[in-house]
C-alpha positions in Angstrom: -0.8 -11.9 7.7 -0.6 -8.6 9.8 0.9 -5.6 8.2 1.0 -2.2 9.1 -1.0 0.4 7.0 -0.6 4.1 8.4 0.8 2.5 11.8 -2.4 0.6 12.0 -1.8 -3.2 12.4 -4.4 -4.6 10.1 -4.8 -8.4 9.1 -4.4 -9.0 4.8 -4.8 -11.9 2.7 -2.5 -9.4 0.2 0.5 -10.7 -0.8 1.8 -7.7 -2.9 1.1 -3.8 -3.1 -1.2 -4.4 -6.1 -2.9 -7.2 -4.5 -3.4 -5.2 -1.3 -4.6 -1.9 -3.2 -7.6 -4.2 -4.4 -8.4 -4.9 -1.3 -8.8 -2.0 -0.1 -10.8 -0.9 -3.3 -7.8 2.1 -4.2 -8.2 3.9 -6.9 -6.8 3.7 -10.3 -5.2 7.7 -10.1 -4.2 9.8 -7.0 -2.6 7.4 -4.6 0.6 6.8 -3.8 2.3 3.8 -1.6 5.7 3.3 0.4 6.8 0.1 1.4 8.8 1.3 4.5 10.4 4.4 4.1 10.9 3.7 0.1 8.0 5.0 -2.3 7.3 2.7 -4.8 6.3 3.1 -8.5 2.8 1.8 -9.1 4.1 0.3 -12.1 6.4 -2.1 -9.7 3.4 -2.6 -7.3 2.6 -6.2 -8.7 6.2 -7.6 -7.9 6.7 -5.7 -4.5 6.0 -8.8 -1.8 4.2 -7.8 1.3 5.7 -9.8 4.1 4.8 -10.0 8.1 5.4 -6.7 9.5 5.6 -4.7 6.8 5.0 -1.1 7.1 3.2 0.4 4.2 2.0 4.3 4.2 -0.9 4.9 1.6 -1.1 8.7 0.7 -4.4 10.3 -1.4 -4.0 12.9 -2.9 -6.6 15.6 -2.6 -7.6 18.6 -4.1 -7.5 22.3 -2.9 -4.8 24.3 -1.5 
């Protein structure tokens, strides 16, 4: 299905947040995700359903200042 990661369409076989942070080899600590404008708890990111057209914004975090 296509999806939207950072406004770039990308093609996913993901069918929730966990799933698609495997896929994209995220790590375990330091990253957050929004489905849509809503941020959503890692610990809800195995029942969150990716569905066509979904907008998802993955955010690092990174070190320094």
């Amino acid at each position: 299905m296509k999806i939207y990661i950072n406004n770039k369409s990308v093609e996913t076989g993901a069918d929730t947040l966990a799933a698609l942070a495997r896929e994209l080899n995220l790590p375990d600590r330091g990253v957050a995700m929004a489905l849509g404008t809503q941020m959503v708890q890692r610990n809800l990111w195995a029942e969150t359903v990716l569905k066509e057209d979904d907008s998802v914004i993955i955010i690092k975090a990174a070190c320094g200042g």
